[in-house]
N, C-alpha and C positions, 0 to 999 in steps of 0.2 A: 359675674356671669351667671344666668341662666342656670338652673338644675340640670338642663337637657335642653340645649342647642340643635338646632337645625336649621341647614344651608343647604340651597338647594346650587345648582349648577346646569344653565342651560349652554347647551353646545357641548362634544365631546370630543372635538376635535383635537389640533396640537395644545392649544392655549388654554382648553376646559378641563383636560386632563391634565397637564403641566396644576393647571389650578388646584385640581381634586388632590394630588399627593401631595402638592405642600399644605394644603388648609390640614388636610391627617396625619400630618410630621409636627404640624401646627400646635395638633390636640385641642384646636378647636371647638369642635362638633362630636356631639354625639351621636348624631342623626344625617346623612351627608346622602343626596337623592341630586341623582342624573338624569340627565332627558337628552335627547337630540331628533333631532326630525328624521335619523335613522335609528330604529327602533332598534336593535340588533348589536349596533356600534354602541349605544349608551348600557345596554347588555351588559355586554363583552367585557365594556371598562368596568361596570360595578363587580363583576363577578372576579377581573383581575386583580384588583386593589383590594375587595375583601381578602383577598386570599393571603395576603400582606398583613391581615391583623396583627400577628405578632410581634410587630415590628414598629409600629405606632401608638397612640396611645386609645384607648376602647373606642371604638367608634362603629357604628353598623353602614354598610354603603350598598345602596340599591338601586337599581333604575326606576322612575318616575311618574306621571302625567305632571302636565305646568300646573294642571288644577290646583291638585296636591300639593303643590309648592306655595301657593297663595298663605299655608298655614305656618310655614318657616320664616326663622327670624331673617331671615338674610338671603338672597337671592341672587347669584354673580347669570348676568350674560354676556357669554362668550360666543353666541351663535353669530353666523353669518359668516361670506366668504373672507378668506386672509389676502394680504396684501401680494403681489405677481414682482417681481425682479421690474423694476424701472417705473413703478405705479408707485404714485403719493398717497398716503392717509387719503387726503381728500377722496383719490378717483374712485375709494369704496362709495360714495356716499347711496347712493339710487339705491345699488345693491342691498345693502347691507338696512338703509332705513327704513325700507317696506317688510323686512324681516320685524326690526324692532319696534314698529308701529306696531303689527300685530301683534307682540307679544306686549306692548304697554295696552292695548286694547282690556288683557286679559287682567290687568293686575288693577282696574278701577277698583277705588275702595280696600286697595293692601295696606296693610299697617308695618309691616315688617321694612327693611332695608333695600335696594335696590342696588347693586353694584354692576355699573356697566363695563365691559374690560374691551366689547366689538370699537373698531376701528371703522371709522373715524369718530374718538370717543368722545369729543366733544359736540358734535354735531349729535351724535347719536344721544348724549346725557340729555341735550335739549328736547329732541322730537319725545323721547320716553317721557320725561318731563311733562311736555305739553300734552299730550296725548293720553297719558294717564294716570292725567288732574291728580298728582301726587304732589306735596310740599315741595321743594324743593330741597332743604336738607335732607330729604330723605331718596335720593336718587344721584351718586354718585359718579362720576365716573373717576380708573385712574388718574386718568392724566397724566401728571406731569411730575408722578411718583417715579416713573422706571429713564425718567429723564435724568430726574435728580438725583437716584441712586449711580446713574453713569456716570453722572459729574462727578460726584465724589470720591467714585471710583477711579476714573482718572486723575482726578486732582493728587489723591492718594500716591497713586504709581506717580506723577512725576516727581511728587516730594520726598517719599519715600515716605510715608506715617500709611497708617491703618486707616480704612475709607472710615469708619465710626467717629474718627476725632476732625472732620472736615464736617462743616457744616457750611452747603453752600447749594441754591433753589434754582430751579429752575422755572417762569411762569408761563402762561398765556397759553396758548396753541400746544396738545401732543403733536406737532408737525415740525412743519417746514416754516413756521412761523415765530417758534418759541423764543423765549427771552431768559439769557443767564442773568441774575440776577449779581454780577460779580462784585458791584459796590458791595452790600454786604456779606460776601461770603469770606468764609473762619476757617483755619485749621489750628488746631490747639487752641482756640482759642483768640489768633494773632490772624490780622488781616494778611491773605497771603501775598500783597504788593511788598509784605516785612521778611518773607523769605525768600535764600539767596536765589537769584539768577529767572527769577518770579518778572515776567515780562507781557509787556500786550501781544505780541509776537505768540505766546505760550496760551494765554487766554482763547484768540483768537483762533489754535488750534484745536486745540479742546474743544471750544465750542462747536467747531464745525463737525469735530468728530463723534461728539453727541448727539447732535443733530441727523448725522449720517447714522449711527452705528444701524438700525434694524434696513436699511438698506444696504448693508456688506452683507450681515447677517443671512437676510433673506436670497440674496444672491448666492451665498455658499449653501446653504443646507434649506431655503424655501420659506422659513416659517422663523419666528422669534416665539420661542413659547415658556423658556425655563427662568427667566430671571421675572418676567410678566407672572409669572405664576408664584414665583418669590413674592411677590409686589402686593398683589393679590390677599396672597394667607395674609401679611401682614396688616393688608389695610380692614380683612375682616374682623381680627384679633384687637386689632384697636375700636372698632365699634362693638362687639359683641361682649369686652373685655370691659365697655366704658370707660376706655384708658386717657383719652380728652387730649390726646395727641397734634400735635401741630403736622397737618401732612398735606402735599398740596397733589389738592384732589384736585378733580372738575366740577363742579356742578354750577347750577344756573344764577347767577351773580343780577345782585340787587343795588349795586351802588358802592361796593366794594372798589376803591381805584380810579370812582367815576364809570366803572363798565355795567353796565343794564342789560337784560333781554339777550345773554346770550352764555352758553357754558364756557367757561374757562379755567383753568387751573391757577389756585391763589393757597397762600398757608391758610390754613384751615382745622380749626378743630373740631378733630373726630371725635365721638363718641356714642354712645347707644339709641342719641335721639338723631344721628345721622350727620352732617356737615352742618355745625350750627354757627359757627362764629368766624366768618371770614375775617382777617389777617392783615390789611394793608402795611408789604414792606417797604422798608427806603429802600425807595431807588433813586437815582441819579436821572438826568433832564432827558439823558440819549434812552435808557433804560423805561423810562415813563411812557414816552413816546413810541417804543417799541412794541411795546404793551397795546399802548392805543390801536396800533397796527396792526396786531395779530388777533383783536378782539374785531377789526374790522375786516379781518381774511374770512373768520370766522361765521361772521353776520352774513358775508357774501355768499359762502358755503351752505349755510340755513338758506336764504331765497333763492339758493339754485334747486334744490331738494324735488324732486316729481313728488306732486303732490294726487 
């Protein structure tokens, strides 16, 4: 890594400040700059987390202009409205894209990283993309990282082992479109059709309850912001670390899978030159095809967009 790191964070709302303390539990950055369209609110949070020094590892935290940002290595946006109780990823799109158009307006000619966290993130990884004639390895979105960590999360719980020794993806769409990748998915190692009482019944659960989880979520408490902001530090740390990570981000897909012309999440390795080597896993016929279909939700999502 870098001498001296800097990540900038735009939006400071639940999900940009959830971001800001784990990238600084991280130890990340040495240099960590806020912004939000209220001036006041990104204040407030620089001045609270500094205060926190002691407790993390060196780092200075200040509030911003996006100018300013243009010169850090890494840049997460989290601005734009959050998702309401009974609203799909999708029905942000309007919203949220006339936000990130403007802000890819400003970043013509960045060299640093791009991480987009705004929902609907793959919609969103695309228009930034296009809009501010950036590579594409180098404009990320999560994805289909805070998917896969639930799977495995659950998978975990219902086997009883530790989520770390489950190795199992999630692709396509952060939505209501996504695809468990359960042909290949591992715990210890061993296909989990090899563990007792391991059923489609069981699969089938799990799925749906991954799919659903940030709609319970946001029905109890409004917002999904701490496990995203988990998701987040790490997927900085592995770019900024050059750690060449396999993580299945989003970004804008060239022929990976057969999918073209639209963002998606696929294994992909991370590291300091941004998403450079998309990943095609096995997947099975129904799985492949699932795929097909949530890159075409997708496509559909991009030509509704108000342009």
């Amino acid at each position: 890594m870098a001498a001296n790191v800097t990540i900038g964070i735009i939006g400071t709302g639940w999900v940009g400040s959830s971001v800001a303390i784990s990238t600084l539990h991280a130890g990340i950055a040495q240099d960590l700059l806020l912004h939000d369209a209220r001036t006041a609110v990104a204040e407030g949070e620089a001045m609270d987390l500094a205060h926190g020094a002691s407790f993390y590892p060196a780092a200075t935290v200040r509030a911003a202009d996006v100018d300013e940002m243009l010169g850090a290595d890494a840049v997460v946006v989290a601005a734009g409205r959050g998702g309401r109780p009974n609203e799909s990823r999708l029905d942000l799109i309007n919203d949220n894209a006339r936000v990130v158009r403007g802000l890819a307006e400003r970043f013509r000619g960045y060299d640093g990283v791009v991480v987009i966290v705004t929902n609907p993130v793959d919609v969103l990884t695309f228009e930034f993309t296009r809009t501010s004639g950036m590579p594409a390895a180098r404009v990320l979105g999560t994805g289909t990282m805070l998917d896969s960590a639930r799977l495995r999360q659950m998978i975990g719980r219902t086997i009883g082992i530790d989520p770390q020794s489950v190795h199992a993806q999630v692709v396509g769409e952060h939505g209501d479109s996504e695809v468990v990748v359960w042909s290949g998915a591992r715990a210890a190692g061993v296909p989990l059709s090899h563990w007792p009482a391991w059923t489609a019944e069981t699969e089938a659960r799990i799925a749906t309850s991954v799919r659903t989880a940030a709609y319970e979520i946001i029905q109890r408490k409004g917002a999904t912001n701490h496990a995203i902001g988990l998701v987040t530090a790490a997927l900085l740390r592995a770019l900024l670390r050059d750690e060449h990570r396999v993580l299945t981000v989003s970004r804008v897909q060239d022929g990976a899978c057969g999918v073209r012309d639209v963002a998606l999440s696929l294994p992909t390795v991370v590291g300091r030159s941004g998403a450079t080597q998309v990943i095609a896993p096995e997947m099975n016929d129904t799985e492949r095809a699932a795929l097909d279909r949530s890159a075409d939700v997708l496509r559909r999502a991009i030509a509704a967009v108000d342009r």
